[in-house]
Every structure is written in structure tokens, then in C-alpha cells.
C-alpha positions as CSV (number, residue, x, y, z in Angstrom):
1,X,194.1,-58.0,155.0
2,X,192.5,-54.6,155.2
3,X,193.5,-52.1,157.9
4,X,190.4,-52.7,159.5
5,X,190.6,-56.2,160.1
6,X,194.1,-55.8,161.6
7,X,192.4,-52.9,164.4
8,X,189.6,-55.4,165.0
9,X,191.8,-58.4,166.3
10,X,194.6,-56.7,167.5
11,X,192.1,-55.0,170.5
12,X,189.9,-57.1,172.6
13,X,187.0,-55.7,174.7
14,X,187.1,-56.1,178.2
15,X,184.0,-57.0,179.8
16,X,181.9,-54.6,181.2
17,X,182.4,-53.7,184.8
18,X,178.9,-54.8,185.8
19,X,179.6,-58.3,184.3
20,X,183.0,-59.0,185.9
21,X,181.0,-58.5,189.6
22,X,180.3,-61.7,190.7
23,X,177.2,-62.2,193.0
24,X,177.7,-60.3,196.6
25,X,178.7,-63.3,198.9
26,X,176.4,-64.3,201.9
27,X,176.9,-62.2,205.2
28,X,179.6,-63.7,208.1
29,X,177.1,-64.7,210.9
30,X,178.3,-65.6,214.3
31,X,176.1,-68.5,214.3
32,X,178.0,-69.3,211.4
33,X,181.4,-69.0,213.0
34,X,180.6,-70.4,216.8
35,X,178.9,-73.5,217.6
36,X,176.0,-72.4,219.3
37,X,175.4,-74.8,222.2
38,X,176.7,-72.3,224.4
39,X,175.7,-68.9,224.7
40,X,178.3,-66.1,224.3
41,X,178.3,-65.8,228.3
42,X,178.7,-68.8,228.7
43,X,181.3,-69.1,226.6
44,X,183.0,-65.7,228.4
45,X,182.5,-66.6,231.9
46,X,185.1,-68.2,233.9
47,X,185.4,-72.4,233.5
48,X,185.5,-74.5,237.0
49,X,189.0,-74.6,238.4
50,X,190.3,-78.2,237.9
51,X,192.0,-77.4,240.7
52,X,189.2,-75.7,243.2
53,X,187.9,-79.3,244.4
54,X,191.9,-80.6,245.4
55,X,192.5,-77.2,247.1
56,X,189.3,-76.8,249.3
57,X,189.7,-80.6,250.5
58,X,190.5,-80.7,253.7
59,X,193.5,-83.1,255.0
60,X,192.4,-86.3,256.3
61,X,193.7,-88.1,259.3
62,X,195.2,-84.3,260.5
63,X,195.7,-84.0,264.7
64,X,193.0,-81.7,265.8
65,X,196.0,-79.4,267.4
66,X,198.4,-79.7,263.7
67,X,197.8,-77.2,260.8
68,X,195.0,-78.2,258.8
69,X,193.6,-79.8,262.1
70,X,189.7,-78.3,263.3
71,X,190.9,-77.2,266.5
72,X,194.5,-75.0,265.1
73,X,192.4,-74.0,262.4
74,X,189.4,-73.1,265.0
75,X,192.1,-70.7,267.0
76,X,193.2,-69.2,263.4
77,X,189.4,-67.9,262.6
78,X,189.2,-66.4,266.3
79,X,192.3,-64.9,265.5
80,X,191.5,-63.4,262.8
81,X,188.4,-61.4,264.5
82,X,190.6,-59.4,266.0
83,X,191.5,-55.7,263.9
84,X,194.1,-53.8,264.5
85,X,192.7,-50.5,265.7
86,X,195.0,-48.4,263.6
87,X,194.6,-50.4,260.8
88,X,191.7,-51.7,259.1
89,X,193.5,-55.1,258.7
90,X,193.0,-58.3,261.4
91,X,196.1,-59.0,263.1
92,X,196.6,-62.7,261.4
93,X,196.9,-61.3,257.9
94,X,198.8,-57.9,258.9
95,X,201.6,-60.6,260.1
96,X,201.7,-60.3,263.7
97,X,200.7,-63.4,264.7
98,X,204.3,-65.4,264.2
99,X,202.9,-69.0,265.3
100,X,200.5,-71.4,266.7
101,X,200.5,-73.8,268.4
102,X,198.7,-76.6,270.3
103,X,199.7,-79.5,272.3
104,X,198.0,-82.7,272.7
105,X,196.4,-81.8,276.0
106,X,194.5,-78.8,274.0
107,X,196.9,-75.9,275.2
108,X,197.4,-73.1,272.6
109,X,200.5,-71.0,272.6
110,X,200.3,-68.5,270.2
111,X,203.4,-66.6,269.5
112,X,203.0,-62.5,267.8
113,X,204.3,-59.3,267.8
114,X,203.1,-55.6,267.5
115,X,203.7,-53.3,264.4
116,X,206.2,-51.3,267.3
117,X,206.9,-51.5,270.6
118,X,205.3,-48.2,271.4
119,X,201.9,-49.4,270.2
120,X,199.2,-48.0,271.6
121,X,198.1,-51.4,272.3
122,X,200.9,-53.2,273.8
123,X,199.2,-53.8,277.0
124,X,195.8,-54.8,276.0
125,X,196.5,-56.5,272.2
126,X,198.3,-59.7,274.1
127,X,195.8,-60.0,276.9
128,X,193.0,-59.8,273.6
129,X,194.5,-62.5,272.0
130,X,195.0,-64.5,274.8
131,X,190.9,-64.8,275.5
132,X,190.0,-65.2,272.4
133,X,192.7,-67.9,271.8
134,X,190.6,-69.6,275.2
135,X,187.5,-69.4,274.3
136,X,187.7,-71.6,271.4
137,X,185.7,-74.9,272.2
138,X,187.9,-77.6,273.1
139,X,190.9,-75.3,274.1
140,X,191.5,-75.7,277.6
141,X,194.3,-73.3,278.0
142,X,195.9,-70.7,275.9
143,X,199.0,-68.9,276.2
144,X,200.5,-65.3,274.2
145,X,204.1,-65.1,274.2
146,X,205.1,-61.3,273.1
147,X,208.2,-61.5,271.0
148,X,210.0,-58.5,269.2
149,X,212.8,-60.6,267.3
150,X,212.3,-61.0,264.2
151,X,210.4,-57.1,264.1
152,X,207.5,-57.1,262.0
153,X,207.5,-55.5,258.9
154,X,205.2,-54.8,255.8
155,X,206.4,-57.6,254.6
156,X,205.0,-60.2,256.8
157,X,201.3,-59.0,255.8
158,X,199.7,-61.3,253.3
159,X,198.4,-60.5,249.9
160,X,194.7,-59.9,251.1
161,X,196.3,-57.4,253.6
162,X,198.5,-55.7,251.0
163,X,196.0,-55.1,248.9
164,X,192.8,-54.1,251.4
165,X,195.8,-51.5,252.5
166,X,196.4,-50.2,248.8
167,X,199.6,-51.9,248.8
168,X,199.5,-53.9,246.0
């Protein structure tokens, strides 16, 4: 074997760079990737609550006068037309209204407090209260007991309170 011979098999070629490329693949397209029978939007926005129709049902064969009732729930939406005038809250939320209640014969006794016993309106908040607990339809007498044990504190506003206050 001649000297040549031995260089020529000993070394292989390797194949040109633009040989070894293989075709450029095809572009990712989202089509591709999402089945398209909703629209990204669609797809982003919010699903339906399983839950949303079981917790805006309302409670069937309630008393008008228990929770959950038309009337107690009535006297909970005038209540909560009344503001505070210091504070941009309405007194059910902020916590001062500690119970209510009505009776079969349509009385409501509604039991609250005020942020402090030297509110500045301690003399007309209960009186306030009081009418607008009576002039509910189908209320024929209402009732505001003024307590100051437990004392109110932040902590007896709800979460919608909290947070229109900053709180949260």
C-alpha cells in the first residue's frame, strides 16, 4: 500500500455545513397549539361559578321575621341606608348593628351600638334607626335597644367595610 492510499482512508470528509442543515421546520402557530372554538378571551375570562346559582337561592319555607326571611331581610336593606356621618361606611357593615330581630306579630327589635359613647350622634343615630326600622312594609312596630357591652371595634366591620375604609 502506497502512502497515499493509507492518507486517503484513514480521513473521511465531513459533509459540508450546508448539507448537514435539514429543511427549516414549519412555524409554531397558536392555532396550532389551542383548539380554536374559543377565542383567547373567551378562554381568559372568568368561567360561571358552580357555585353562584346555590348561593343566590334564596331559603325556602323561611318565617318572614327569621334570617333569610323577606321581611328580616327587608329591615337589613333599610338598615343599611343609613351612613355613618363620620364615616363613609353604612352602619350594618361598619358593625354597629349587633342584632335583629322580629317576632311573629311583625315587631322589630334591633339591637346596635356607636363607634363611642361620645358620638356625636348618640342622640339622633338610635331614634334614625328606629324609623327606618318602621317604615318597612309589614313592620308594625320597631324597637332600638342602645347597648355598649360588647364595645365595638374595627373588628366587627365586614370585609366590604374594611376595605371601602383602606383597611384591607
Amino acid at each position: 500500500m502506497s502512502e497515499e492510499t493509507k492518507n486517503d482512508t484513514d480521513f473521511i470528509a465531513a459533509p459540508s455545513p450546508a448539507d448537514a442543515m435539514p429543511a427549516k421546520p414549519p412555524r409554531a402557530r397558536v392555532e396550532d397549539a389551542v383548539d380554536m372554538e374559543e377565542t383567547p378571551r373567551e378562554t381568559m375570562e372568568r368561567k360561571r361559578d358552580y357555585l353562584e346559582g346555590f348561593l343566590q337561592k334564596k331559603p325556602e319555607n323561611v318565617p318572614a321575621g327569621a334570617p333569610g326571611g323577606d321581611l328580616y331581610e327587608a329591615v337589613v336593606a333599610a338598615l343599611k341606608e343609613i351612613y355613618d356621618p363620620e364615616i363613609p361606611v353604612n352602619i350594618y357593615d361598619l358593625g354597629l348593628i349587633y342584632g335583629v330581630e322580629v317576632d311573629d306579630e311583625s315587631d322589630v327589635t334591633v339591637t346596635m351600638t356607636l363607634t363611642t359613647p361620645h358620638c356625636p350622634v348618640a342622640e339622633t343615630m338610635p331614634g334614625e334607626v328606629e324609623l327606618r326600622a318602621a317604615s318597612v312594609p309589614g313592620v308594625r312596630d320597631a324597637e332600638v335597644n342602645l347597648v355598649w357591652d360588647p364595645p365595638w371595634g374595627p373588628d366587627k366591620m365586614t370585609d366590604e367595610a374594611r376595605l371601602e375604609l383602606g383597611m384591607l
